[in-house]
BAFI-3210 file (N, C-alpha, C; in Angstrom, 3 decimals, decimal comma, padded with zeros to 6 digits):
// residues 82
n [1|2|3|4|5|6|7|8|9|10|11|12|13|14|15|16|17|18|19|20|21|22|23|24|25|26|27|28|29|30|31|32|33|34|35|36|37|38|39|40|41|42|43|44|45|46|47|48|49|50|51|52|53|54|55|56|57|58|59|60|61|62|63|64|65|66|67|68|69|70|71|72|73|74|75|76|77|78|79|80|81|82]
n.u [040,572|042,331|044,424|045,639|046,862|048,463|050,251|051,783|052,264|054,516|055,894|057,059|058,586|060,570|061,736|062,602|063,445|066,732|070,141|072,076|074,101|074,126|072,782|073,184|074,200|071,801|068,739|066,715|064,125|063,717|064,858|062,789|060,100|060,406|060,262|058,388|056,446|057,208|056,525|053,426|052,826|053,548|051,306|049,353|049,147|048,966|046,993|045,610|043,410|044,137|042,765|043,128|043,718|046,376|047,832|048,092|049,830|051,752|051,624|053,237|055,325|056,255|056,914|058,998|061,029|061,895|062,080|064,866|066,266|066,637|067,959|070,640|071,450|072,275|074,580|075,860|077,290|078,259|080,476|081,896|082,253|080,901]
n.v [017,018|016,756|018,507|018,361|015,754|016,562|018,001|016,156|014,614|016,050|017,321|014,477|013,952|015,382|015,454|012,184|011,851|011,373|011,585|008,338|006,493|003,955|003,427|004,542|003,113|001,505|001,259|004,434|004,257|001,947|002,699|004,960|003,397|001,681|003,788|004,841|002,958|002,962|005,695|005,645|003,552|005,090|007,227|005,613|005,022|007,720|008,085|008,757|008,934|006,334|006,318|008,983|011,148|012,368|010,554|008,477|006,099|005,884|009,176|009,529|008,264|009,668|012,139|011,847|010,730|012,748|014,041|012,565|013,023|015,286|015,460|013,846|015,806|017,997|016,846|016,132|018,656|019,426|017,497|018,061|020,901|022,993]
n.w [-197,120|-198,848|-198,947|-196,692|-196,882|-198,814|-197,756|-195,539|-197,625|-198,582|-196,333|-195,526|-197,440|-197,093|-194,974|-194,920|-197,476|-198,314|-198,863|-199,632|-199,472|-199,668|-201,514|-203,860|-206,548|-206,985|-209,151|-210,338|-210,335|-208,486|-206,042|-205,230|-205,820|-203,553|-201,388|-201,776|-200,444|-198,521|-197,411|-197,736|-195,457|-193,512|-193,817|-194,136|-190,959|-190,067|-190,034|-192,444|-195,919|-197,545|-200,553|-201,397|-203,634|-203,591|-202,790|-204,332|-205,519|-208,007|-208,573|-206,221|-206,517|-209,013|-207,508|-205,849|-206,838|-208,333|-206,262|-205,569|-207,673|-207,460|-205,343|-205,896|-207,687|-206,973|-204,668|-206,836|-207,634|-205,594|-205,562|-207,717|-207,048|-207,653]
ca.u [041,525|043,703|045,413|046,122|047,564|049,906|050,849|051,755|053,501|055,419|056,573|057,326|059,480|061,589|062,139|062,699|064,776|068,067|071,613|071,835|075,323|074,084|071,289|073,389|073,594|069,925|067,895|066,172|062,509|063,737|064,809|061,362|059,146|060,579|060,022|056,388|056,163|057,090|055,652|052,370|052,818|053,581|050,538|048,449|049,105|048,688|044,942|044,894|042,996|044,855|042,513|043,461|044,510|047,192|048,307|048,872|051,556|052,001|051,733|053,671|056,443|057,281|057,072|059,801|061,757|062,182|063,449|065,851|066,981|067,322|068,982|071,331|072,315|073,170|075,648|077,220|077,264|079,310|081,195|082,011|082,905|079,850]
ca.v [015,975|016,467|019,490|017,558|014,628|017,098|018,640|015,250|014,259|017,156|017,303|013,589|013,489|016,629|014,614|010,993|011,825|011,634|010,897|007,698|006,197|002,709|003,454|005,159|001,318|001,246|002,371|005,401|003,439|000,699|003,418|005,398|002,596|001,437|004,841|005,006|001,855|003,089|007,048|005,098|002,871|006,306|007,776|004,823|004,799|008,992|008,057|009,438|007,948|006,092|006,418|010,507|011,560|012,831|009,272|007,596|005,314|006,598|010,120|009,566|007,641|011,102|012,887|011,086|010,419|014,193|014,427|012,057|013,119|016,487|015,540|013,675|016,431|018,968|015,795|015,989|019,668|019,504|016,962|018,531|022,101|023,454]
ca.w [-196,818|-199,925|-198,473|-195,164|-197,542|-199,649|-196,602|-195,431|-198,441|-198,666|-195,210|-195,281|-198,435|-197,097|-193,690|-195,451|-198,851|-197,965|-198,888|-198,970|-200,053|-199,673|-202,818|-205,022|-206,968|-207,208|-209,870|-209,437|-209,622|-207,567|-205,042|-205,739|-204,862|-201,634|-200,878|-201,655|-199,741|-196,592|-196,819|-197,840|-194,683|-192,355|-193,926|-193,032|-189,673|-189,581|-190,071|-193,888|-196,392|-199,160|-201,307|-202,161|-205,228|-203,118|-201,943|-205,460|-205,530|-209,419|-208,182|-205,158|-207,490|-209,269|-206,521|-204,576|-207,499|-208,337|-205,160|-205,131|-208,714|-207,031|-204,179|-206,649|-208,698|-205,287|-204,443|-208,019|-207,425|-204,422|-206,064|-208,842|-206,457|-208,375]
c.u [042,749|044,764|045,563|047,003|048,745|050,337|051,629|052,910|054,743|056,801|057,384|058,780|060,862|061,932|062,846|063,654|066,602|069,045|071,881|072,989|075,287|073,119|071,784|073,911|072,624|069,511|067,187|064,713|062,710|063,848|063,585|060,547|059,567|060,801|058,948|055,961|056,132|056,672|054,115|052,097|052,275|052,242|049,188|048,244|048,989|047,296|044,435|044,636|043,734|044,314|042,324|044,002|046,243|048,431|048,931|049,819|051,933|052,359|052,883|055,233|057,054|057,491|058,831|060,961|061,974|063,016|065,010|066,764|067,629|068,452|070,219|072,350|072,972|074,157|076,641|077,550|078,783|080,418|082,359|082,721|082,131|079,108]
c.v [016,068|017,788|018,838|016,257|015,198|017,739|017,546|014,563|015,168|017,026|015,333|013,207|014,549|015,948|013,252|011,004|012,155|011,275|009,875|007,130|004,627|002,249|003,900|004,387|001,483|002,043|003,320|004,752|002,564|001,630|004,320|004,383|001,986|002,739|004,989|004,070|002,254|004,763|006,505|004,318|003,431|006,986|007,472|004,818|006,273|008,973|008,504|008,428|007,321|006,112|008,569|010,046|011,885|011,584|008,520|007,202|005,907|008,202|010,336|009,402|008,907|012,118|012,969|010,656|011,939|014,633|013,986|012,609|015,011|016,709|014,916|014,890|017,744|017,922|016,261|017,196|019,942|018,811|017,540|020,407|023,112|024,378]
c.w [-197,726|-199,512|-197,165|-196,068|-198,030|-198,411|-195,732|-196,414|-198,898|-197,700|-194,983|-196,171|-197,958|-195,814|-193,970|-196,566|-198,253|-198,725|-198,576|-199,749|-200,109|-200,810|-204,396|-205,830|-207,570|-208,373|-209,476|-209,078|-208,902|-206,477|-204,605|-205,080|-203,841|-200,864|-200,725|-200,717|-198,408|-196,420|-196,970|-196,614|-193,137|-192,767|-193,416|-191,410|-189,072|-189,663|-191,443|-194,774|-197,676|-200,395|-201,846|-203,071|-204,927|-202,562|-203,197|-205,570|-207,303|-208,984|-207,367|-205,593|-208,134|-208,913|-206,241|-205,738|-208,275|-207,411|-204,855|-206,583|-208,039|-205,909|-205,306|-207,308|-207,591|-204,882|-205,673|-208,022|-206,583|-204,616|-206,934|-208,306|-207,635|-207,945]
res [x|x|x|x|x|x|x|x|x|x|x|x|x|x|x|x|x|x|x|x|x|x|x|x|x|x|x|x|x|x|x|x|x|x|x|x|x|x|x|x|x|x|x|x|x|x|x|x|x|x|x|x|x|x|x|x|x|x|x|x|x|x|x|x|x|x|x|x|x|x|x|x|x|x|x|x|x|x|x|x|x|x]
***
């Protein structure tokens, strides 16, 4: 199951992280957990179990907040003519 979960969270965060010009305000954990909130929501309703290791809202939190720090710094990139 835990390779069907990271496969899952993988594919979800690379579909879901975006550019989001209405966030860039937000802290990054405030933006972070209303992220976990709703791939945790989509995961539920894919039939997987929340209780993986793979599911951790802690886990899931520096997942998803990696990403967004990455998507971040490809913005300042482009910004920047980087």
């Amino acid at each position: 199951m835990a390779e069907q979960a990271s496969s899952f969270v993988r594919d979800w965060i690379a579909s879901n992280i975006r550019n989001d010009p209405a966030r860039w305000d937000a802290r990054l954990d405030d933006w972070a957990a209303d992220e976990v909130e709703k791939l945790r929501a989509a995961a539920k309703t894919a039939g997987l179990d929340l209780s993986d290791p793979e599911l951790d809202g802690d886990v899931l939190h520096d997942e998803i907040a990696a990403a967004i720090e990455c998507l971040s710094g490809d913005i300042l990139s482009e910004v920047r003519g980087l």
